[in-house]
Each structure stands twice: as structure tokens, then as C-alpha cells.
C-alpha positions as YAML, in Angstrom:
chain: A
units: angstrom
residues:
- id: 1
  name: UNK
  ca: [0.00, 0.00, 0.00]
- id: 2
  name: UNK
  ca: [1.35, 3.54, -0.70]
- id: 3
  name: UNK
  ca: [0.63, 6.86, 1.05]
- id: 4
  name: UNK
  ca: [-0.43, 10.15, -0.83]
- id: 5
  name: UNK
  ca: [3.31, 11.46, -0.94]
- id: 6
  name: UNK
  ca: [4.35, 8.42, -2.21]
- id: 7
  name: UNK
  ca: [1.72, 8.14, -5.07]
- id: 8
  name: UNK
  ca: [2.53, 11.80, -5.62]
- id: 9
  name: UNK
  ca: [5.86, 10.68, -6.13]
- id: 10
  name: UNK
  ca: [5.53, 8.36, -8.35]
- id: 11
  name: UNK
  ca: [2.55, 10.32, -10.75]
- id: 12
  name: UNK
  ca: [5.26, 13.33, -10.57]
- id: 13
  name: UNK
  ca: [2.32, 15.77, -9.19]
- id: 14
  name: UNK
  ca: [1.54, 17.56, -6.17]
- id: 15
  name: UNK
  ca: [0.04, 15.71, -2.63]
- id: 16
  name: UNK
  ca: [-3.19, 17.83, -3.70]
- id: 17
  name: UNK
  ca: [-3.87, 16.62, -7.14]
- id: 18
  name: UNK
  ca: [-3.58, 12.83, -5.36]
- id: 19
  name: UNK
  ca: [-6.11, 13.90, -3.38]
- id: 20
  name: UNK
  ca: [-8.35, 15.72, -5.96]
- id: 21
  name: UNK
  ca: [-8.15, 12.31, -8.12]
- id: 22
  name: UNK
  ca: [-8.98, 10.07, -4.79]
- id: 23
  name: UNK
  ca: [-12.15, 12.49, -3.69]
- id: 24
  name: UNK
  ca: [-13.72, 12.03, -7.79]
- id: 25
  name: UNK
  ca: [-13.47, 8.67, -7.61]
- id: 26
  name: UNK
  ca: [-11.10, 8.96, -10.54]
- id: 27
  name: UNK
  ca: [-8.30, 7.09, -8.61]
- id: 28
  name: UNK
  ca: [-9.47, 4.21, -6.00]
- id: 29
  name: UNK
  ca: [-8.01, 4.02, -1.93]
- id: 30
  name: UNK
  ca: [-8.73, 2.64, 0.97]
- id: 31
  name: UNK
  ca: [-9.40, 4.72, 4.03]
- id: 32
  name: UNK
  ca: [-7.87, 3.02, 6.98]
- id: 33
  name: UNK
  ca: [-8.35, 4.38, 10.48]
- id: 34
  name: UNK
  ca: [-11.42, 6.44, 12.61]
- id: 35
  name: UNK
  ca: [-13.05, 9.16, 11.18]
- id: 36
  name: UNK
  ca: [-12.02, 9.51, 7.43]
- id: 37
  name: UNK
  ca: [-9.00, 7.69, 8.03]
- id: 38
  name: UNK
  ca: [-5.62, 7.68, 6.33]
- id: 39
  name: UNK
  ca: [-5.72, 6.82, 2.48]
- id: 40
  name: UNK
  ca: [-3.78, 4.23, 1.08]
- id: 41
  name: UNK
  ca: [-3.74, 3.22, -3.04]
- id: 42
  name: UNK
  ca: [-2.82, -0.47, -3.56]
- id: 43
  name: UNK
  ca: [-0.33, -1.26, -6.53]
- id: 44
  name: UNK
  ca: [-3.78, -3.14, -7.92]
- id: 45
  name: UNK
  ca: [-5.59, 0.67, -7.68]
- id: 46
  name: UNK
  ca: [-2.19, 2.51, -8.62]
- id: 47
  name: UNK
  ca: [-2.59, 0.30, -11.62]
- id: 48
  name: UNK
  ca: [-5.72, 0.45, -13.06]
- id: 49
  name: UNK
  ca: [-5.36, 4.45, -12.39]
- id: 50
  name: UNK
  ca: [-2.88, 3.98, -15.03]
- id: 51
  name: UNK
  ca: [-4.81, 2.05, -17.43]
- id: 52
  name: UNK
  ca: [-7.91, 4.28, -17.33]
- id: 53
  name: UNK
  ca: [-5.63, 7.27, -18.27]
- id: 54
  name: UNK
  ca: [-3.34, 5.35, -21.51]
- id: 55
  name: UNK
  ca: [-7.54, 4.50, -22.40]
- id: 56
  name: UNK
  ca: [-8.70, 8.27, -22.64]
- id: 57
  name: UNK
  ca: [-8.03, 10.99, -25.45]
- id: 58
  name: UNK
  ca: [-4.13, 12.63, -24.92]
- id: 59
  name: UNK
  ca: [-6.02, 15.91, -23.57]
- id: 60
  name: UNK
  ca: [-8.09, 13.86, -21.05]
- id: 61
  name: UNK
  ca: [-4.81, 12.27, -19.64]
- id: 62
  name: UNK
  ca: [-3.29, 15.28, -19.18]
- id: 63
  name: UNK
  ca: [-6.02, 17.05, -17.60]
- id: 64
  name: UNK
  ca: [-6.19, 14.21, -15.11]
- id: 65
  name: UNK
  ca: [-2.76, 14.05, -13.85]
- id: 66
  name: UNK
  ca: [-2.93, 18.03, -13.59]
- id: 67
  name: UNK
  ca: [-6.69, 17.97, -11.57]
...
């Protein structure tokens, strides 16, 4: 499982655009913990986050790793 920073990390984009993908359902996590809980993306979600964006229009892509 990998935090925000390192998902961040690895997309090349800033903690709040991880974030901004996670809340629009646009990239899947787990919430783990009381309340709203810390989010974690499995390699499995990481993935198909991946897929979804070689599957759209070039413009698409890009406006989803910059949201």
C-alpha cells in the first residue's frame, strides 16, 4: 500500500492533485483508520489508475494528472 506522498511521487504531481483524483473517484483508496482515516492506493488501484488514463483521449490524460 502507498501513502499520498508516495503516489505523488511516483505520478510526478503535487500531494493535492492525489487527493483531488482520490475524492472524484477517478483514482481508487482505501481509508484506513477512525473518522475519514488515512488513504492508502494499492499497486492493484495505482494500476488500473494507469490504465484508465493510456484508455482516454491525450487531452483527457493530461487534464487528469494536472486535476
Amino acid at each position: 500500500m502507498m501513502t499520498v506522498p508516495e503516489v505523488a511521487e511516483r505520478l510526478r504531481v503535487a500531494l493535492s492533485t492525489v487527493y483531488a483524483l482520490v475524492e472524484s473517484g477517478k483514482l481508487q483508496a482505501f481509508r484506513i483508520g477512525p473518522n475519514d482515516g488515512a488513504i492508502r492506493v494499492s499497486e492493484e488501484q495505482f494500476a488500473a489508475y494507469l490504465d484508465a488514463c493510456r484508455s482516454l483521449p491525450h487531452s483527457e490524460a493530461e487534464s487528469n494528472q494536472m486535476t
